[in-house]
N, C-alpha and C positions, 0 to 999 in steps of 0.2 A: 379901269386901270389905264394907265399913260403911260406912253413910251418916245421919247423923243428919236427923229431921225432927220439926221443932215438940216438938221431948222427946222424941221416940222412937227408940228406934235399929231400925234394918232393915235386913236383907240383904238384899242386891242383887247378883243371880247375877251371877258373871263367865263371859265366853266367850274360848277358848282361841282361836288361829289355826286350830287344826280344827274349829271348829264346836261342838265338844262343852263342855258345862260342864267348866272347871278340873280342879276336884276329879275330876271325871269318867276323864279323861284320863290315861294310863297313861304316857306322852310329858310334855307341860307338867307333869304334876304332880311328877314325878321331877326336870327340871328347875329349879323352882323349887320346891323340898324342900317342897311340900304333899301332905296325908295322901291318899290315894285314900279316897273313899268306900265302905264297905262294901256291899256285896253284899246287896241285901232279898230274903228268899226268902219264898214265900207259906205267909200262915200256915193257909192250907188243911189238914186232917188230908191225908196221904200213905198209899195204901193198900197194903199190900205183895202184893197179889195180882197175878200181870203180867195185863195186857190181852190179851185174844183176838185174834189177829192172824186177819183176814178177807183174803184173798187179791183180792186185784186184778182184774176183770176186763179181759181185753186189749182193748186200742184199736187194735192195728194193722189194715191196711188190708186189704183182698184182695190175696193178690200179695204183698204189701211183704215186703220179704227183716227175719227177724227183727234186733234189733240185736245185733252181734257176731260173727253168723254170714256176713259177708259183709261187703264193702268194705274200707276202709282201717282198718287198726286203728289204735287211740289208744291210745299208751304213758303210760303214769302214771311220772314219773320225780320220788323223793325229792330235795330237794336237801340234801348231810349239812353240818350245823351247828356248828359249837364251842360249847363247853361256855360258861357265861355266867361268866366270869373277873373283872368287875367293869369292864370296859374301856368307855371312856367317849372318845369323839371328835366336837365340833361339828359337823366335815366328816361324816360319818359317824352321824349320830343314831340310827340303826336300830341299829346295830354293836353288842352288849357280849359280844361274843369277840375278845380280842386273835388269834388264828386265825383267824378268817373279816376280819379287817382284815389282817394278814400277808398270806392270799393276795389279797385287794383288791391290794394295794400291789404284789405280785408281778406278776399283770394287767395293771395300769396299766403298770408298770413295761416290759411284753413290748409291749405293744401302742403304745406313743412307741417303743420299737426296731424295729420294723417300721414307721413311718411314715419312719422315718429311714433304713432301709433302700431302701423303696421310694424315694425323693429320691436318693439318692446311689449306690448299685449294686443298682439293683431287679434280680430273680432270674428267670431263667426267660424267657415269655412276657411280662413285666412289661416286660422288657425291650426288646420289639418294642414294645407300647406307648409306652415310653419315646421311641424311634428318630426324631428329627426329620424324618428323612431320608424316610420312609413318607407313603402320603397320611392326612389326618386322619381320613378317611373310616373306611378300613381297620383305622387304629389306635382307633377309637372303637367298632370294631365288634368286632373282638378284647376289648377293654378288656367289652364287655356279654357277649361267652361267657363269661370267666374270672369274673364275678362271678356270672351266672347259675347257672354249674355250678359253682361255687368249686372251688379245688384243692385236692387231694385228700392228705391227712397222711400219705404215704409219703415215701421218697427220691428220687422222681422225680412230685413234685405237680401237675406240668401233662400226664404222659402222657394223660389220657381227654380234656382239652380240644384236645392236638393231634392225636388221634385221629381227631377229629369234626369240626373246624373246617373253614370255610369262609369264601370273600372275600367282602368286601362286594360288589366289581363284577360278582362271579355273578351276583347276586340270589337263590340259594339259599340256605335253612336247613339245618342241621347235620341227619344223622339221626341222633338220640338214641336206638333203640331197642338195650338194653341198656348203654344210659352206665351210669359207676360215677362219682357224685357225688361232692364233699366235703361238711363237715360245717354249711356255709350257705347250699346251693345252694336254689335256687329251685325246682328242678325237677319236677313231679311227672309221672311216666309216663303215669296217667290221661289228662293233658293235651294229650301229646306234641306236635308244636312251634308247638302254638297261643299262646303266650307270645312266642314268635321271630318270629311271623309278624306278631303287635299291635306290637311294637317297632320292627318294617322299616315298617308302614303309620303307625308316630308320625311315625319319623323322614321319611318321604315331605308329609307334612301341612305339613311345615315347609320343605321343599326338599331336606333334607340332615341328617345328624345335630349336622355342627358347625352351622348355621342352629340348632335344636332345642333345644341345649344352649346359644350363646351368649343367644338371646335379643337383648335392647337391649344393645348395646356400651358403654352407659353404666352400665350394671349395675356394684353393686359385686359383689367377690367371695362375699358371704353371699349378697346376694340372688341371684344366679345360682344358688347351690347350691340354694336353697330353692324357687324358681321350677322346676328342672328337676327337685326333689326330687320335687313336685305334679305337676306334667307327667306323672312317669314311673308314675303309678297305673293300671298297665296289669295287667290280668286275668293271675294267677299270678305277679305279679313283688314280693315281699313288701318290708317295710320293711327289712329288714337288706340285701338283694339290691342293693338300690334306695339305699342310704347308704354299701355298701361301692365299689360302682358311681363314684358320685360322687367319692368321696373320692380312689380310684383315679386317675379323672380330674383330680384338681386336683394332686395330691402326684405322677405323672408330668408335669406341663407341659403336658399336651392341652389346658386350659381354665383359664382364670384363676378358679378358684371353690371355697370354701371355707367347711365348715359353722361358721355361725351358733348352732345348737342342733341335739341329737340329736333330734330329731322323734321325740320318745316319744310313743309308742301302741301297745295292744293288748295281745295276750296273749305277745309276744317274748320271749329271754331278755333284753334290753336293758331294756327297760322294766320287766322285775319284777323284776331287780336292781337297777337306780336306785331303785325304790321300796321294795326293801326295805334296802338299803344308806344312804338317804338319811331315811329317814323319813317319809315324805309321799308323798299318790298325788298331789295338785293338779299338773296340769302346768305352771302356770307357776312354783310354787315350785320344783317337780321339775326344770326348767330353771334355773332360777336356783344350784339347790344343787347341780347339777352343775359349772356356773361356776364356782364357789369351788371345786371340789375339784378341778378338772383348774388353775387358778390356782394352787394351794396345791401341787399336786405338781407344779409347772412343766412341764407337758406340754403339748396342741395339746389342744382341749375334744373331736376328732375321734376322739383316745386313747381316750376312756371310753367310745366306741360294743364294739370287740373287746376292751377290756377288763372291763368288764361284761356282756358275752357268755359271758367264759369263766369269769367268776368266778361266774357265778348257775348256769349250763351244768357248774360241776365240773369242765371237762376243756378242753385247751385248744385254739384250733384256730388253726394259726400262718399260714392262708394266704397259702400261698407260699410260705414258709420253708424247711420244713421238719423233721419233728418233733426235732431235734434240735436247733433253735434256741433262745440263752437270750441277756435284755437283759445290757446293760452293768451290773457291780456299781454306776457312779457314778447312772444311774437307779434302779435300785431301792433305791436309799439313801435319794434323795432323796423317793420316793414312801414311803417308811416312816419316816422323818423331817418330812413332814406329817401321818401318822395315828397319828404319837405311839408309834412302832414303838421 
């Protein structure tokens, strides 16, 4: 950009929406066909001799179990990529594989058929949640095992949650020792049912769980979801737990509530597919460009929580379903028909 003054001409940095000078930017610069800057490397002599690697002295503690050798391991998992084909979509800025947009569109497309499914013949235990006829109690309590332990991607998805289950009017917790989770449970064994016990003393704090969940009766539908979303920040109950949870509850009739925004954060596969599906880490824009694209494939914005799960995750996970579940061809048409499919 140019700016003339008193005779002189002078540039005058421009700044992109990310912060970074224009030219800078790998993103705006591509989009508005300017050159990237070249790369200054220092003009320092480079000496080809390697550096003497000196060995670390340890800082662990007395006692301290080395790391690796002990606790919970951390798996490093690749996510595999398509090849850069020239593919280019607004909704989608991160994207340039028409293959990693395919299965996006595919995602989307499973995850609005399970929203629809659960509304109209929810499967399983969904179903007793669904049941008017049940106390709310009961059914809100069901409704927090099945998201806590998720179900589980066989032919029979709810057998370890009806294994273990118990009523609300016990007052017992489930015994978890040697559950067999699904692939978004919450659960960690370490823990065992100190998560279930923080949820029975939330829902107490408030009278009841319907109390807990409704909130002000004047509540709209988002703010309810988003009020009870913060509410439920209870020790082990992670953000996918805690959105599939909700969602549950509102898409069976238990509670008039309905997300507003995926409440990205952290290190989920939800949030590091939006952000790299979307192009930007800023959460409000990261919210915002979610809007448009759950808009744009005419889906519930709720859609893009498991569906962005399974597309950054590589695999899919149909809770509930069934692994043999697949969307209606007229959705995934329409979700490949907004990313330019």
């Amino acid at each position: 950009m140019l700016k003339r003054r008193e005779g002189t001409l002078t540039d005058v940095p421009t700044f992109c929406r990310h912060n970074h000078l224009i030219q800078n930017c790998p993103i705006c610069s591509r989009e508005q066909a300017i050159e990237l800057r070249p790369i200054v490397s220092s003009s320092a002599p480079r000496t080809t001799q390697p550096r003497p690697s000196t060995p670390r002295p340890s800082r662990a503690r007395p006692g301290a179990t080395p790391r690796g050798s002990g606790g919970r391991a951390v798996t490093v998992r690749r996510v595999a990529r398509g090849a850069d084909d020239g593919y280019h979509n607004p909704l989608v800025i991160g994207l340039r594989s028409s293959t990693d947009a395919g299965r996006l569109a595919e995602e989307i497309a499973f995850a609005d058929h399970r929203l629809r499914v659960l509304e109209n013949e929810p499967p399983g235990l969904y179903a007793e949640v669904a049941g008017a006829a049940d106390e709310v109690e009961e059914r809100s309590w069901l409704a927090f095992l099945i998201a806590y332990l998720c179900p589980l991607e066989t032919d029979d998805p709810f057998a370890e949650i009806a294994r273990v289950r118990t009523t609300w009017a016990s007052g017992e917790v489930p015994d978890l020792d040697g559950v067999v989770t699904g692939p978004r449970s919450a659960h960690d064994p370490a823990r065992g049912a100190k998560t279930l016990e923080a949820y029975r003393t939330w829902a107490k704090r408030s009278g009841s769980q319907s109390a807990a969940y409704t909130g002000d009766p004047a509540w709209t539908p988002e703010r309810r979801f988003a009020r009870a979303f913060e509410r439920l920040s209870l020790p082990g109950l992670h953000r996918d737990a805690r959105f599939d949870l909700l969602v549950t509850l509102g898409r069976l009739g238990v509670y008039g509530m309905q997300a507003g925004s995926l409440a990205l954060g952290g290190a989920n596969d939800v949030t590091v597919g939006a952000k790299r599906a979307l192009g930007i880490g800023d959460p409000l824009l990261l919210e915002r460009r979610a809007s448009d694209l759950a808009q744009a494939c005419a889906v519930p914005l709720e859609a893009l929580d498991l569906g962005l799960h399974n597309w950054q995750r590589g695999q899919r996970a149909t809770l509930g379903l069934g692994p043999d579940a697949e969307p209606e061809p007229e959705l995934l048409a329409a979700a490949q028909a907004a990313l330019g499919l």
